[in-house]
C-alpha positions in Angstrom: 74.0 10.8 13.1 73.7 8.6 16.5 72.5 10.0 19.2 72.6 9.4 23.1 71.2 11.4 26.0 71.5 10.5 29.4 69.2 11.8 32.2 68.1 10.6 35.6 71.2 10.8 37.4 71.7 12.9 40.7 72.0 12.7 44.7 70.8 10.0 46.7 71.2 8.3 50.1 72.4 4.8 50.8 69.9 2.6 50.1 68.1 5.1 48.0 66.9 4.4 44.3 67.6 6.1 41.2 66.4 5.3 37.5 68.4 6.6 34.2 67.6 6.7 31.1 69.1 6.0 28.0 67.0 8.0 24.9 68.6 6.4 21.3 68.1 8.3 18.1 69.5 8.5 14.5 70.4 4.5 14.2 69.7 3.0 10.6 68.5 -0.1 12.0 66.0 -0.7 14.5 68.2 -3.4 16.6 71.6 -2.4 18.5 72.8 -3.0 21.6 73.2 -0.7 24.8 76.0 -0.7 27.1 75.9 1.7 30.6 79.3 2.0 31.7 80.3 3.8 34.6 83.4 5.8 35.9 84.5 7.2 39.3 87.1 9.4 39.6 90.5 7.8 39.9 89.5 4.7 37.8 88.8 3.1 34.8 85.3 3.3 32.9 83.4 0.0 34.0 81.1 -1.7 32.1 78.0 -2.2 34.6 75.0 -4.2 32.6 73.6 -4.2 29.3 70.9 -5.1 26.9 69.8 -6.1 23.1 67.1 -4.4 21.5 66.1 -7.2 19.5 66.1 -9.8 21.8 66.6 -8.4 25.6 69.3 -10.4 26.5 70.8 -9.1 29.1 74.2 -9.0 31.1 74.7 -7.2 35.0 78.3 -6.9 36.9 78.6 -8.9 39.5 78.9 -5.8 42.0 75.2 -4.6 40.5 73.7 -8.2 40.1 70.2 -8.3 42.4 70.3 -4.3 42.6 70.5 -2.9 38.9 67.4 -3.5 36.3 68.2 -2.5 32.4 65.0 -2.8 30.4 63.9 -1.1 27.3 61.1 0.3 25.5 61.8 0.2 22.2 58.7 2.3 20.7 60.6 5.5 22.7 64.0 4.2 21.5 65.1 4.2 25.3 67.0 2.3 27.9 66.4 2.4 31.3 69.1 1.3 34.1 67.0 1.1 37.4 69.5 1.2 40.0 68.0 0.2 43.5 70.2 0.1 47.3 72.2 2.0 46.0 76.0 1.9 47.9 78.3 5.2 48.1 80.6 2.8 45.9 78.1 2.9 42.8 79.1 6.8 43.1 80.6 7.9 39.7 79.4 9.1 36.3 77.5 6.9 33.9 77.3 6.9 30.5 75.4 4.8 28.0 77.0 3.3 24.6 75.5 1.8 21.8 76.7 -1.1 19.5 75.3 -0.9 16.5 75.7 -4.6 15.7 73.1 -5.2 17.6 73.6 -9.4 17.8 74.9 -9.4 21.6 75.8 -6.8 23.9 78.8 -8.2 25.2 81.6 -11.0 24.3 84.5 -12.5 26.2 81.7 -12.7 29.2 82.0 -8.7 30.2 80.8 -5.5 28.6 83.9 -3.5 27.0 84.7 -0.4 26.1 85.8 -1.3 22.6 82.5 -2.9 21.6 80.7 0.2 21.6 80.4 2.7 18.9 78.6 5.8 20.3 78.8 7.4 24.1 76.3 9.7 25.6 77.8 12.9 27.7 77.1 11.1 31.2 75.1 11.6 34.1 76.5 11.8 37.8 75.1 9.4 40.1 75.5 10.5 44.0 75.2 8.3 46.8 76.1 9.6 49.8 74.2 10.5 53.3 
């Protein structure tokens, strides 16, 4: 049975910092993908960067690119989403997802929803002064 847990997430200032993580468990294979989506309140679920296992490609948003970091360490089966000047418009709750294909971690040139198989519960992410 897949698992995802979220952590990291809470209140920070404009310009602050915050790092999530991502911890993976019960997959069959060693190599999947991991999506971190986010959703404020009043709008769709976003997808916001993600990452291969196998190979680290990688893919950011445009609104995240130069800010946001995804990187994994695949001996703790984790993904981490280091999210850096943070703007009170990255406010919302994020979740990670996991593909368990594994061979890209997004298609049609954005991270979807309907690629992924299994959702964390979310953490909220604050940004506010």
């Amino acid at each position: 049975q897949v698992q995802l847990v979220e952590s990291g997430g809470g209140l920070v200032q404009p310009g602050g910092s915050l790092r999530l993580s991502c911890a993976a468990s019960g997959f069959t294979s060693r190599y999947y993908a991991i999506g971190w989506f986010r959703q404020a309140p009043g709008k769709e679920r976003e997808g916001v960067s993600c990452i291969t296992t196998r190979e680290g490609d990688t893919y950011y948003t445009d609104s995240v690119k130069g800010r946001f970091t995804i990187s994994r360490d695949n001996a703790k089966n984790t993904v981490y989403l280091q999210m850096n000047s943070l703007k009170p418009e990255d406010t919302a709750v994020y979740y990670c997802a996991a593909d368990s294909r594994g061979d890209h971690c997004y298609y049609s040139g954005y991270v979807s929803t309907e690629d992924y198989d299994y959702w964390g519960q979310g953490t909220q992410v604050t940004v506010s002064s």
